[in-house]
Kinemage of the C-alpha trace (Angstrom):
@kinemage 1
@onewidth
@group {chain A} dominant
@subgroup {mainchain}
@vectorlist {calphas} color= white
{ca unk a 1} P 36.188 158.791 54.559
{ca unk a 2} L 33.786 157.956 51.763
{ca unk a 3} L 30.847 160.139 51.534
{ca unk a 4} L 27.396 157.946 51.383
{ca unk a 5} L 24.150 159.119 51.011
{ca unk a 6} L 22.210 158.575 54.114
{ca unk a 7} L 19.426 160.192 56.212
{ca unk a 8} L 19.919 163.531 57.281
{ca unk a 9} L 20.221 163.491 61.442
{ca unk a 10} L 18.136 166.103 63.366
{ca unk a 11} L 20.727 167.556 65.162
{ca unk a 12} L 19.401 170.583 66.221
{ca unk a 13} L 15.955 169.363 67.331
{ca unk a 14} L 15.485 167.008 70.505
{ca unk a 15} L 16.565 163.443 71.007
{ca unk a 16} L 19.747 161.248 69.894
{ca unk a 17} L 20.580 160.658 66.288
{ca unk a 18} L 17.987 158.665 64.375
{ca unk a 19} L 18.568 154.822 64.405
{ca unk a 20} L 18.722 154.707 60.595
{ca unk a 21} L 21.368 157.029 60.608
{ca unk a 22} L 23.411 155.620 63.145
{ca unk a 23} L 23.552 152.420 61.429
{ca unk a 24} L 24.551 154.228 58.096
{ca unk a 25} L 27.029 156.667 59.869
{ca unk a 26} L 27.728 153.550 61.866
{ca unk a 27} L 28.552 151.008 59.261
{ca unk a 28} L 30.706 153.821 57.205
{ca unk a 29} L 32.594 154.096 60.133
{ca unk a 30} L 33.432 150.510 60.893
{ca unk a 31} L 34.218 149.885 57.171
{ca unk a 32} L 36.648 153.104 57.218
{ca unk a 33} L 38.597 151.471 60.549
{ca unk a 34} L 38.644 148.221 59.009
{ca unk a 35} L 40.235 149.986 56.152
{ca unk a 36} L 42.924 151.789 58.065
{ca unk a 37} L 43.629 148.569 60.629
{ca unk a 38} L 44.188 146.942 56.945
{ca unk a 39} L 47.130 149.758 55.575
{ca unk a 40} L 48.026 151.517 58.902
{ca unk a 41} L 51.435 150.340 57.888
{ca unk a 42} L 51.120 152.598 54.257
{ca unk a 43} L 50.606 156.269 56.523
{ca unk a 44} L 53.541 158.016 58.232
{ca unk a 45} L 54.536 156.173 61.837
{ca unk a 46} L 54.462 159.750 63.218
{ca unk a 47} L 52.951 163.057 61.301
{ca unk a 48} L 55.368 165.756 59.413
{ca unk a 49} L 53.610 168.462 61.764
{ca unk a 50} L 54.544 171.103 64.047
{ca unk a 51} L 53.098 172.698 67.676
{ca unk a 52} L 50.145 174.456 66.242
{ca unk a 53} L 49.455 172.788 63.149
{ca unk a 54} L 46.401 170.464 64.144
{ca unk a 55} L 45.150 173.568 66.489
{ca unk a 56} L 45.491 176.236 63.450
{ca unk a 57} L 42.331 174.084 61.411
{ca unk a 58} L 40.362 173.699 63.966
{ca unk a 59} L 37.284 176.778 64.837
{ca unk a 60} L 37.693 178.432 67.834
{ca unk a 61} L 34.577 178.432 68.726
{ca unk a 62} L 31.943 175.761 69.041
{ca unk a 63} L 29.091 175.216 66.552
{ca unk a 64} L 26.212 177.227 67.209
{ca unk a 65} L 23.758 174.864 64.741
{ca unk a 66} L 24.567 170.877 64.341
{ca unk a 67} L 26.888 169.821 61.612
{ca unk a 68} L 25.909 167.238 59.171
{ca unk a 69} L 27.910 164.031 59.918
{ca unk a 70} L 29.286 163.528 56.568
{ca unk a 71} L 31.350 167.074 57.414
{ca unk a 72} L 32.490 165.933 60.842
{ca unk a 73} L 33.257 162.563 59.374
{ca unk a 74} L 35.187 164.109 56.554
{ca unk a 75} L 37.108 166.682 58.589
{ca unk a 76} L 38.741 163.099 60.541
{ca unk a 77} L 40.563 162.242 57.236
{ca unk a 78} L 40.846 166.054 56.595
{ca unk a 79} L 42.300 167.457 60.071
{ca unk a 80} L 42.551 164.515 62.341
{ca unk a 81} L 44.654 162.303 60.319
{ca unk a 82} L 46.861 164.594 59.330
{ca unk a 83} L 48.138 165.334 63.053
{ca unk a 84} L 48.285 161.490 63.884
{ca unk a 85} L 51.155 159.339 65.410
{ca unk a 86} L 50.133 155.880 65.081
{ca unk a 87} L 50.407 153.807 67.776
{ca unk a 88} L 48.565 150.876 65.345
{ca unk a 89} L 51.888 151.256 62.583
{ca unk a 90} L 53.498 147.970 62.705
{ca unk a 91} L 56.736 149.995 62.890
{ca unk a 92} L 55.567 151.997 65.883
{ca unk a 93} L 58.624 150.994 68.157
{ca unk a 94} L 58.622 154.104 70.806
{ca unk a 95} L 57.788 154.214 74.730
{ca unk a 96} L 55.588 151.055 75.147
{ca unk a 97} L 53.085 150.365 72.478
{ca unk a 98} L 49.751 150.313 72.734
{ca unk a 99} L 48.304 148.583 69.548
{ca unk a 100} L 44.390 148.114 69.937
{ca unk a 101} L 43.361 145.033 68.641
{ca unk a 102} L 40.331 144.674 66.724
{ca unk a 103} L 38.127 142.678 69.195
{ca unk a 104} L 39.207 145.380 71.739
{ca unk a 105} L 37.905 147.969 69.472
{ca unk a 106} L 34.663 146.172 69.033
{ca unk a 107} L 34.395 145.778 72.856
{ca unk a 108} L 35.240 149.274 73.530
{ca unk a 109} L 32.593 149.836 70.966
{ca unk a 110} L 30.036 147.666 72.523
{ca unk a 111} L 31.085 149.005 76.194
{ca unk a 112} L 30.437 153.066 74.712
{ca unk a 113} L 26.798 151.880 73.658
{ca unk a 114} L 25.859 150.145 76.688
{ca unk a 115} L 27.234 153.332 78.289
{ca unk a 116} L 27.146 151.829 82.258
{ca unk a 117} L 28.936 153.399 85.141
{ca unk a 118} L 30.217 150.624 87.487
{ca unk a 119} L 30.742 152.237 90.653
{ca unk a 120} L 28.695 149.857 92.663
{ca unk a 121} L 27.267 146.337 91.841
{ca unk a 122} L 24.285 148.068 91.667
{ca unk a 123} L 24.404 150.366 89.599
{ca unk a 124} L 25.540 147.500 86.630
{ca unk a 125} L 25.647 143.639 88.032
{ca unk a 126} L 27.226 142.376 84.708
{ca unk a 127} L 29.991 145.222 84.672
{ca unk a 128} L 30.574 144.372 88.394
{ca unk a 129} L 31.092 140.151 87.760
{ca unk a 130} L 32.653 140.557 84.728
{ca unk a 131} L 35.059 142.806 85.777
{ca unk a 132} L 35.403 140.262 88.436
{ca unk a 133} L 36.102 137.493 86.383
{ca unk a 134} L 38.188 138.772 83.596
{ca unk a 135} L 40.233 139.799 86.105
{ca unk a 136} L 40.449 136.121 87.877
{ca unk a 137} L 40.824 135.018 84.013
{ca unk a 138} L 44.199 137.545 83.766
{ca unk a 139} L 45.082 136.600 87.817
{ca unk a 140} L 45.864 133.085 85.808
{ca unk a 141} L 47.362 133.688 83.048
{ca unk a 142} L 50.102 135.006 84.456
{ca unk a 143} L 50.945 132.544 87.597
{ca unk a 144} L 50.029 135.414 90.295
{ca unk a 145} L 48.399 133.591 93.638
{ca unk a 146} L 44.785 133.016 93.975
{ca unk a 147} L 43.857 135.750 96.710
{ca unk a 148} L 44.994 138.843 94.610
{ca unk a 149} L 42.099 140.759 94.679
{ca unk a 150} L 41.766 142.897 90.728
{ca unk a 151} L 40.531 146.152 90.100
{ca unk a 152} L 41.022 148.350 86.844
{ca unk a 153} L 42.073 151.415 86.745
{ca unk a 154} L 42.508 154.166 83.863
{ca unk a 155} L 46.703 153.620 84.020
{ca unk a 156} L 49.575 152.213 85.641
{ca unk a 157} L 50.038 156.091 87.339
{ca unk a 158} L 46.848 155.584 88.886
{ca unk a 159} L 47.412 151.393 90.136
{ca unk a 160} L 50.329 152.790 91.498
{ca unk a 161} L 49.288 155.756 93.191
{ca unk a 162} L 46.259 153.655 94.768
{ca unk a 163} L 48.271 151.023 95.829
{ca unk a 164} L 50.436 153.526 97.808
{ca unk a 165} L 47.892 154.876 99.503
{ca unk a 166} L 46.883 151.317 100.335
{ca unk a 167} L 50.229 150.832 101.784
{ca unk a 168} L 50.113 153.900 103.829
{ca unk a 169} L 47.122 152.812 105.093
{ca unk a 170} L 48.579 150.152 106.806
{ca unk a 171} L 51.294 152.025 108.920
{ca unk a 172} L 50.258 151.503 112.523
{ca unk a 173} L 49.131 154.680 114.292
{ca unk a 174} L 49.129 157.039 111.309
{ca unk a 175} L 45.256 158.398 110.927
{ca unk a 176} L 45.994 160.384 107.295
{ca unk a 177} L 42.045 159.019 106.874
{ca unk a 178} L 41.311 161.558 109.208
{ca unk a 179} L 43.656 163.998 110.904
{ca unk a 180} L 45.834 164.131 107.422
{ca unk a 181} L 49.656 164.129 107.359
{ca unk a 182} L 49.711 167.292 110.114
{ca unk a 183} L 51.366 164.766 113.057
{ca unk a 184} L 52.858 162.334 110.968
{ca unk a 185} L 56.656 161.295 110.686
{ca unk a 186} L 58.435 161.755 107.722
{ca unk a 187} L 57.555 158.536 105.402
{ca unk a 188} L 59.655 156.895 102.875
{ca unk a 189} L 59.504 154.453 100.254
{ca unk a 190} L 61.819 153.190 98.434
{ca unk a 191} L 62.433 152.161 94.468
{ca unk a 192} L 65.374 151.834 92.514
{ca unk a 193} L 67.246 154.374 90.324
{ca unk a 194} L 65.081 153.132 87.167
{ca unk a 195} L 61.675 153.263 88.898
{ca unk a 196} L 58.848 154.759 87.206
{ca unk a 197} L 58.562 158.355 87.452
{ca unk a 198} L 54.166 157.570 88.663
{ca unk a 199} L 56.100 156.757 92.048
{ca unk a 200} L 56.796 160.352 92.040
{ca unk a 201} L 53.832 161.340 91.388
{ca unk a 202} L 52.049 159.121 93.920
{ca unk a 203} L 54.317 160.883 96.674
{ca unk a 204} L 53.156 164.421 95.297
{ca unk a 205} L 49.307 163.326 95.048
{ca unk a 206} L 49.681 161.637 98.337
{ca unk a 207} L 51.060 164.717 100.307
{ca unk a 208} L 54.017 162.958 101.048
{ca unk a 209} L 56.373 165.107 99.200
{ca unk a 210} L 58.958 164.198 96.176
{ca unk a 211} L 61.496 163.523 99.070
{ca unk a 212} L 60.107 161.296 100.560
{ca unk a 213} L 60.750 158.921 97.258
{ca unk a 214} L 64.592 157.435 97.977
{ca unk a 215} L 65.989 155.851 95.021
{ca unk a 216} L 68.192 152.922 95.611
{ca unk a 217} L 71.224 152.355 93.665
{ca unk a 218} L 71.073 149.527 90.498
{ca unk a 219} L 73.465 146.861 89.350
{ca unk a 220} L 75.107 146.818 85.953
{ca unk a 221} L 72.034 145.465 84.744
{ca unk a 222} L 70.142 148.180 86.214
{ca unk a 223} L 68.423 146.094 88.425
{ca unk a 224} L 67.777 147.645 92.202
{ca unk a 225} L 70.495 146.141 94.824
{ca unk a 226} L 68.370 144.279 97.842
{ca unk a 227} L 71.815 145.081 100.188
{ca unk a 228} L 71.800 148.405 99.450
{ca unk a 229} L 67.894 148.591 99.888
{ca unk a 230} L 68.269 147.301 103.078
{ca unk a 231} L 71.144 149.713 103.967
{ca unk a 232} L 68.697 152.594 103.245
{ca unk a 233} L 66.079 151.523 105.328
{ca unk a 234} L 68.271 151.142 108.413
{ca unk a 235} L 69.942 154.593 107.639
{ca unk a 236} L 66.342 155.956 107.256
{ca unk a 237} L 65.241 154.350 110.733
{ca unk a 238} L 68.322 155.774 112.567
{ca unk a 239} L 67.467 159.387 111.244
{ca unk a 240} L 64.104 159.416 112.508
{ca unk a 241} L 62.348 158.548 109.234
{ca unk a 242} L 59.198 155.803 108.888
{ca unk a 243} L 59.775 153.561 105.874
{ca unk a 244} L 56.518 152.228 104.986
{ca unk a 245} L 56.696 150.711 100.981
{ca unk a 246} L 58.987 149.780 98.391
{ca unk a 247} L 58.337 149.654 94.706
{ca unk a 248} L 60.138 146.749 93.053
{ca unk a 249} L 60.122 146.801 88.722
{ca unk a 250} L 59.646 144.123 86.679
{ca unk a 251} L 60.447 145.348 83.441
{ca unk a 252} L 61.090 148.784 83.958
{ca unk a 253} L 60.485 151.760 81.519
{ca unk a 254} L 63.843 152.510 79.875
{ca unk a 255} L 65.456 149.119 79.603
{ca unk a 256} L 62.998 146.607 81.538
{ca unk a 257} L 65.534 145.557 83.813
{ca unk a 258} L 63.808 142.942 86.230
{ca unk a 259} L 64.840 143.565 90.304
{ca unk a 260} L 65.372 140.667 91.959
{ca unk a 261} L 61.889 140.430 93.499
{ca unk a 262} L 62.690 137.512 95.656
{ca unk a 263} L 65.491 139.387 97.753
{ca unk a 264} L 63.505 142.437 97.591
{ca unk a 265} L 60.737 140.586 99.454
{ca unk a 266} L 62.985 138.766 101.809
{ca unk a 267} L 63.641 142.535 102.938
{ca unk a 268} L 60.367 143.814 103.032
{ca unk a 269} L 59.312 140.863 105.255
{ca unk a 270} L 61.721 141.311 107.470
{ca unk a 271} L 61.388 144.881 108.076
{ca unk a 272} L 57.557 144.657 107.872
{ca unk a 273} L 57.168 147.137 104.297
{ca unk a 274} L 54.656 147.139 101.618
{ca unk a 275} L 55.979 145.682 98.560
{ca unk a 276} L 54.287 146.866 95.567
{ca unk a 277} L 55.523 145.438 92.147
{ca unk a 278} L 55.783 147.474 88.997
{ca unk a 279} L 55.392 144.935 86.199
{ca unk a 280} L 52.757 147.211 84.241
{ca unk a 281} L 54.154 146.279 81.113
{ca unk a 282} L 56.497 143.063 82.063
{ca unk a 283} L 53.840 141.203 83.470
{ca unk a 284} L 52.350 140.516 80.315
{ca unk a 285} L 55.151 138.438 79.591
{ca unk a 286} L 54.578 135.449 82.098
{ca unk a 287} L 51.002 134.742 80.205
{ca unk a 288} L 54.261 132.601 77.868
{ca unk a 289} L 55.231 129.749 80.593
{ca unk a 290} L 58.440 129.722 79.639
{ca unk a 291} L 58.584 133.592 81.225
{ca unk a 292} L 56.515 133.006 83.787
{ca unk a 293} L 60.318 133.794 85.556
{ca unk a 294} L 59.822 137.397 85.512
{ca unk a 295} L 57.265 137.383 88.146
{ca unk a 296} L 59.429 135.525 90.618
{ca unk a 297} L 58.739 136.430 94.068
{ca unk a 298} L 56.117 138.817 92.940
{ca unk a 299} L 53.791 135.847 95.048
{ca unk a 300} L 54.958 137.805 98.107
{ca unk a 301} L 54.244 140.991 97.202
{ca unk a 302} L 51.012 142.781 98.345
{ca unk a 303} L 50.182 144.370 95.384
{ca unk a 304} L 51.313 144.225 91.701
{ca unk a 305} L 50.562 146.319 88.709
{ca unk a 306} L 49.662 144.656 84.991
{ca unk a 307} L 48.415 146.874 82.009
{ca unk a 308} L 46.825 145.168 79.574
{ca unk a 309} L 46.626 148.162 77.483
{ca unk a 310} L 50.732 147.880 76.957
{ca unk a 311} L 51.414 144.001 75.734
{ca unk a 312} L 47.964 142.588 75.583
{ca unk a 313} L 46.334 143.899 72.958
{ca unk a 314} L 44.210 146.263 74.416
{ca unk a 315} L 42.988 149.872 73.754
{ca unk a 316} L 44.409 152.175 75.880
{ca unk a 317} L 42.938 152.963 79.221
{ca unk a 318} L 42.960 150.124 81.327
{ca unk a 319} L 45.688 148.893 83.962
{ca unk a 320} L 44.968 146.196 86.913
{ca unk a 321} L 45.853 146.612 90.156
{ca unk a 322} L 46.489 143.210 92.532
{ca unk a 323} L 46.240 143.267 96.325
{ca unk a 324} L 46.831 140.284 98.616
{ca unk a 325} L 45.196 143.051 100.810
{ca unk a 326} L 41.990 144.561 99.404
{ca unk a 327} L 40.648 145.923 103.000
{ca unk a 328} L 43.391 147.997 103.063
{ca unk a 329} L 42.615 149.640 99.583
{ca unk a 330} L 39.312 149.567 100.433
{ca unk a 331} L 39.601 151.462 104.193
{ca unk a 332} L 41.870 153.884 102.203
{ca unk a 333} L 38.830 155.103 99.680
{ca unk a 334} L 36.267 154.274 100.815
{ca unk a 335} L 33.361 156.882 101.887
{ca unk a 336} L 29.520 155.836 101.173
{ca unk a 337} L 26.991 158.817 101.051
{ca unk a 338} L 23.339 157.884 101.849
{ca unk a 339} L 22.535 158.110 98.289
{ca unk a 340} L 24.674 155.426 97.563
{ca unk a 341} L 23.818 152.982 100.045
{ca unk a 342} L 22.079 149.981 98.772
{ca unk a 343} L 20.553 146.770 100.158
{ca unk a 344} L 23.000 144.128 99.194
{ca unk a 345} L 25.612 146.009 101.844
{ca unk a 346} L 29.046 144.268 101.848
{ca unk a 347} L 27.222 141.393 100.161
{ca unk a 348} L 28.708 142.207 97.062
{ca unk a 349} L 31.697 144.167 95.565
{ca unk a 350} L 31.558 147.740 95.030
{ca unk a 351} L 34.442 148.831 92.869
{ca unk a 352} L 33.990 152.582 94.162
{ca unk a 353} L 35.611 151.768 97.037
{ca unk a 354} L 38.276 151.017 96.214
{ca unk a 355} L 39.370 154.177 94.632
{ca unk a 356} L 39.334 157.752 93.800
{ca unk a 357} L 36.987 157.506 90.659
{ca unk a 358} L 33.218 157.116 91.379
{ca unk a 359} L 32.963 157.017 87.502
{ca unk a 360} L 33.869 153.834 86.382
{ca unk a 361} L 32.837 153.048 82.911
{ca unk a 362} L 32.689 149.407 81.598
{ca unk a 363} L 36.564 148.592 80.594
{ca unk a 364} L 36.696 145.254 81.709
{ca unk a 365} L 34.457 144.606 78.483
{ca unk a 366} L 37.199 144.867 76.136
{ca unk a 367} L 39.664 142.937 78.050
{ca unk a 368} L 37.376 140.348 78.053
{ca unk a 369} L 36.519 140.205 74.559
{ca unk a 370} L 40.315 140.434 73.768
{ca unk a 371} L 41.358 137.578 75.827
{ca unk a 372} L 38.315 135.436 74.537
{ca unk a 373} L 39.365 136.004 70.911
{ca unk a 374} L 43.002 135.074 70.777
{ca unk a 375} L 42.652 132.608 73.888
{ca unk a 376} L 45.937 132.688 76.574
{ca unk a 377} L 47.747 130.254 74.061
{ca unk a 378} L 47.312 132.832 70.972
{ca unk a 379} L 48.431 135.882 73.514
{ca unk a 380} L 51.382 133.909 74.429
{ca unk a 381} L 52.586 132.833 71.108
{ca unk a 382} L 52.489 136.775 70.412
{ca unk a 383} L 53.880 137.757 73.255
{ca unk a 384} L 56.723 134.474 72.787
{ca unk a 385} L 57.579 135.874 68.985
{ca unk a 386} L 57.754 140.013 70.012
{ca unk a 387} L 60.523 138.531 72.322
{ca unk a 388} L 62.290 136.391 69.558
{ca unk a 389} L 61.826 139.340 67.102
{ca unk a 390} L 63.480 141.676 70.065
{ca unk a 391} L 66.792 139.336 70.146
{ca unk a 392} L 66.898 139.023 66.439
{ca unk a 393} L 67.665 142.765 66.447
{ca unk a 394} L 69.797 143.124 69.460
{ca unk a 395} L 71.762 140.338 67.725
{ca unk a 396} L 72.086 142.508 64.336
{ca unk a 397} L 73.061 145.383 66.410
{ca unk a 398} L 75.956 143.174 68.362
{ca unk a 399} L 77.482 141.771 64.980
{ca unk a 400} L 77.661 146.096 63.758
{ca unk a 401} L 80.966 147.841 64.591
{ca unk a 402} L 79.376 151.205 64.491
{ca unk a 403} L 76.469 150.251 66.829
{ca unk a 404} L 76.344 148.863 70.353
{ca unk a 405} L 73.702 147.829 72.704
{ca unk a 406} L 73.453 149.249 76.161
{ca unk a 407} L 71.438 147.167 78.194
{ca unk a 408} L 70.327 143.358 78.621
{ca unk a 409} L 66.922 142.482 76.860
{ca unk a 410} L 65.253 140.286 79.730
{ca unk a 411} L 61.879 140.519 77.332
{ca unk a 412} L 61.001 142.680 74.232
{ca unk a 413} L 63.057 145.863 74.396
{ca unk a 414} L 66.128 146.682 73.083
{ca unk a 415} L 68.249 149.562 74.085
{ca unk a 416} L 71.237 150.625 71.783
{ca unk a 417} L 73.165 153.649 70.386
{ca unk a 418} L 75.359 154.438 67.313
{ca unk a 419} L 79.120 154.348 68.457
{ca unk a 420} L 81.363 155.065 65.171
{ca unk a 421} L 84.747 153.037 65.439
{ca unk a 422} L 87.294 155.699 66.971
{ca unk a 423} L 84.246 158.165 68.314
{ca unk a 424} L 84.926 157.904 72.024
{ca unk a 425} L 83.507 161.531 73.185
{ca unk a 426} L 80.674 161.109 75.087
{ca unk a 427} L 79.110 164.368 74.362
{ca unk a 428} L 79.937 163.511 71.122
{ca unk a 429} L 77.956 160.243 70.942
{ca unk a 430} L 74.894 161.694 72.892
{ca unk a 431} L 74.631 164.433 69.988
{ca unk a 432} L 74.964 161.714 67.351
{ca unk a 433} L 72.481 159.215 68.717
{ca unk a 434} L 70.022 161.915 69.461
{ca unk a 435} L 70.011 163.042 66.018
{ca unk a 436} L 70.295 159.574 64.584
{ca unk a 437} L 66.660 159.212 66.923
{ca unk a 438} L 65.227 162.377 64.981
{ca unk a 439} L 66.578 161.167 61.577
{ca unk a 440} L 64.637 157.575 62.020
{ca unk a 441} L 61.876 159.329 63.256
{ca unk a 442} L 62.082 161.965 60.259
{ca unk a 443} L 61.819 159.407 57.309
{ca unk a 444} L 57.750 158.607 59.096
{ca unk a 445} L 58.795 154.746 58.187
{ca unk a 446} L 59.468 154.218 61.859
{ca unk a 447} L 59.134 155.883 65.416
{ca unk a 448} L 61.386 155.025 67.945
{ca unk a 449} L 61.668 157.038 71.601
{ca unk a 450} L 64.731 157.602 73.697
{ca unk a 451} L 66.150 157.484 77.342
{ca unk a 452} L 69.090 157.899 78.753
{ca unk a 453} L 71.230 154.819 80.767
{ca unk a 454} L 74.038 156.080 83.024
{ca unk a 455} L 73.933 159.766 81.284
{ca unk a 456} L 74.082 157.990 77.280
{ca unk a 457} L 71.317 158.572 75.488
{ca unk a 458} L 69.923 155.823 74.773
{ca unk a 459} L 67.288 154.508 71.128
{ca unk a 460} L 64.917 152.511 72.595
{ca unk a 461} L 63.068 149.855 70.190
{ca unk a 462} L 60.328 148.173 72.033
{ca unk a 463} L 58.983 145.305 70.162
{ca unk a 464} L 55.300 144.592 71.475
{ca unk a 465} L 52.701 145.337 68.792
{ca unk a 466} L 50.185 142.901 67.307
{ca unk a 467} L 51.001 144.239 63.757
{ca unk a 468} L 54.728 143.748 63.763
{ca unk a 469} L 56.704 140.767 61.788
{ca unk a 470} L 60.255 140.372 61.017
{ca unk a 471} L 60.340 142.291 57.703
{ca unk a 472} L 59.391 145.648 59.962
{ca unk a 473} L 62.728 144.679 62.171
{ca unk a 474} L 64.472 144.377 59.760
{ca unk a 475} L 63.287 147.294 57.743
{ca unk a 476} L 64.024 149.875 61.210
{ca unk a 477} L 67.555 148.548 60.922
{ca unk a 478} L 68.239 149.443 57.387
{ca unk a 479} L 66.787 152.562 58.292
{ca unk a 480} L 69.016 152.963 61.288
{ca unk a 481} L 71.983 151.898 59.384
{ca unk a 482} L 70.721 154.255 56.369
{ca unk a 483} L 70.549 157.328 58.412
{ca unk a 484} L 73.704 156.773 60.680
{ca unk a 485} L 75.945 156.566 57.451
{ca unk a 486} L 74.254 159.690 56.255
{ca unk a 487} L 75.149 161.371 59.154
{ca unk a 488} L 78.753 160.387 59.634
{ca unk a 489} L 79.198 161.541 55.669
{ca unk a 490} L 77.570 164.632 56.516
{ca unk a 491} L 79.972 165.046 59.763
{ca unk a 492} L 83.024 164.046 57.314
{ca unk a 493} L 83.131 161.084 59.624
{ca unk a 494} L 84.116 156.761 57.930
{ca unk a 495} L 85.881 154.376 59.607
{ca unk a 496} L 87.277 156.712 62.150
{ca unk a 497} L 88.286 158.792 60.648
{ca unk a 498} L 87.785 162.789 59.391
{ca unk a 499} L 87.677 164.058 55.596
């Protein structure tokens, strides 16, 4: 960053940073992110660096006397920057981007200053109702029912994990609130072979145990099957085990494959299960009408994840949880110490109860300033053109002969590998595609991430960021084509055959 001349901050005597120098440091700061939001797509996608690298500049110790902030500032572009992947590059195509938006950053900005914890209506009014709203505002946009009840979370792990807990709530006779897990039967839920990994997790956090997680065999499209779901449950029943919840995806991590929702819920009713819907990064999509299709059935679900922090322009940080049945989140979490009792009672929502954290800090701001700015209509045509963009490239990769695609793209994502004409080895093709991955990655033009689809490894290219345009597709392709010729010529490997 450019060094200005400003006044010097007492840092080592008492108080905050002087106002003048805030507002110098301040402005140099907002000038120097307006710069790199400008050329983001000039700097490496991801950093030339090793394990160690970042960690090997840093002190080991802490400062014993403040620092002026010209050095801290300057050791950003000197150490920081050096070390970073950027999630902002308009060629950023790995996992599921997060590209913060520049009203998001000014409401995370403005939501840092005013520095409230919302943990009870209370403690901030405005953070409670406007969390409240926003969340009503996003309820809308994408078609779910008007009695999902919203609360924010830090990430789709966490929505997920709360609204298991939510769901074990509601198994009849089971106390866990109080007497714990000591008496209980042996609990199940249930997701397909291409749920999220947080499920998982939730079991582990929840006490329940990894095993407890049964993973129901996927169609060709890797989409769970609702017959052999229900086949499960009754083998389950017979062996002495309690289902209690099933995780339906829509739009799931590796290839966004949507489950039929509609069946799944015809199931769940029947057999009287939780039905939580995965669509932390899908849902985004049905803000465009004309995908408002991917949230089918997810009206009869009792809870549904949405992270605006994936496809809606927002920092990261912030994932929504929907219930259809808040008092069961809430007699899951919630526990009120006399010190934070206050007089408006059940009168008004506290958020704390509805969750581990008792911190909450004032996310909902940016969401809101985010949505304001490019209005549902601007989101959607984003949204509408990342999904055009998407099937522009899985059409390029189609017409190759040395490249094929390996799953549907239902919304943004594309899945493909390298497959040389005559190169039918499958170990043969994993090795190829996972250094064709590294060689992309390698050039810092383009990041791209990886996953494997019936044991092939699998180059994902998720197309979701606010910065991207067609010239950036096409540019990863030449650079996929580029590096996959220079790897067959280094292998002694054209048109099938070896020199």
């Amino acid at each position: 960053m450019n060094e200005k001349p400003v006044p010097e901050a007492a840092a080592n005597g008492f108080g905050d940073m002087p106002a003048e120098d805030f507002r110098a440091y301040g402005h140099q700061l907002i000038d120097w992110i307006a710069d790199f939001l400008a050329n983001v797509g000039d700097l490496p996608a991801f950093p030339n660096v090793q394990p160690g690298d970042i960690r090997a500049k840093l002190p080991a110790s802490p400062p014993d006397k403040g620092e002026a902030m010209e050095q801290v500032l300057a050791d950003v572009d000197r150490i920081v920057m050096p070390g970073m992947a950027h999630w902002n590059h308009p060629r950023f195509f790995g996992y599921f981007t997060s590209s913060g938006s520049a009203p998001g950053i000014l409401g995370e900005l403005l939501g840092a200053a005013l520095n409230a914890n919302n943990m009870l209506w209370q403690s901030c009014p405005a953070a409670t109702e406007l969390e409240q709203v926003t969340l009503d505002w996003l309820r809308q946009m994408i078609g779910a029912p008007p009695e999902f009840f919203g609360v924010v979370y830090d990430g789709g792990s966490s929505s997920t994990f709360h609204a298991i807990a939510a769901a074990r709530e509601q198994v009849a006779g089971l106390n866990v609130r109080e007497h714990g897990l000591n008496e209980a039967p042996r609990l199940r839920i249930y997701t397909s072979e291409q749920g999220h990994s947080s499920i998982d997790k939730a079991a582990m956090a929840l006490g329940l145990g990894m095993e407890s997680v049964r993973r129901v065999e996927a169609d060709d499209e890797y989409r769970m099957i609702p017959q052999a779901l229900a086949g499960a449950i009754v083998e389950d029943r017979r062996a002495g085990v309690l289902p209690f919840c099933v995780v339906a995806t829509a739009g799931s991590t590796s290839c966004t494959s949507i489950d039929p929702i509609p069946a799944i819920a015809d199931v769940c009713e029947r057999e009287g299960l939780w039905l939580h819907v995965d669509a932390a990064h899908g849902g985004a999509a049905a803000v465009a009408p004309e995908m408002r299709h991917v949230l089918d059935g997810c009206d009869r679900a009792d809870s549904i994840v949405v992270n605006p922090h994936k496809w809606l322009f927002v920092q990261m940080g912030l994932s929504v949880l929907y219930t259809r049945k808040p008092d069961a989140l809430r007699r899951a979490f919630s526990l009120t110490p006399e010190y934070l009792r206050t007089a408006q009672g059940d009168e008004a929502v506290n958020f704390m109860d509805y969750g581990i954290p008792l911190g909450r800090n004032f996310r909902a701001l940016k969401l809101w300033f985010t949505l304001r700015y490019f209005g549902v209509e601007g989101i959607a045509a984003r949204i509408r053109e990342h999904i055009r963009l998407a099937r522009r490239f899985a059409e390029q990769v189609d017409a190759h002969p040395d490249f094929e695609r390996l799953a549907p793209v239902p919304l943004s994502t594309v899945c493909f590998r390298a497959h040389p004409r005559g190169l039918n080895d499958e170990d043969a093709l994993n090795d190829l595609n996972e250094r064709l991955m590294q060689a992309i990655n390698q050039t810092g033009e383009a990041f791209l991430s990886h996953t494997k689809l019936r044991g092939r490894y699998t180059i994902r290219l998720v197309v979701s960021h606010l910065r991207v345009n067609e010239e950036q597709i096409n540019r990863v392709w030449e650079i996929a084509q580029e590096r996959l010729l220079a790897l067959m010529r280094a292998e002694k490997w054209l048109a099938g055959k070896w020199r």
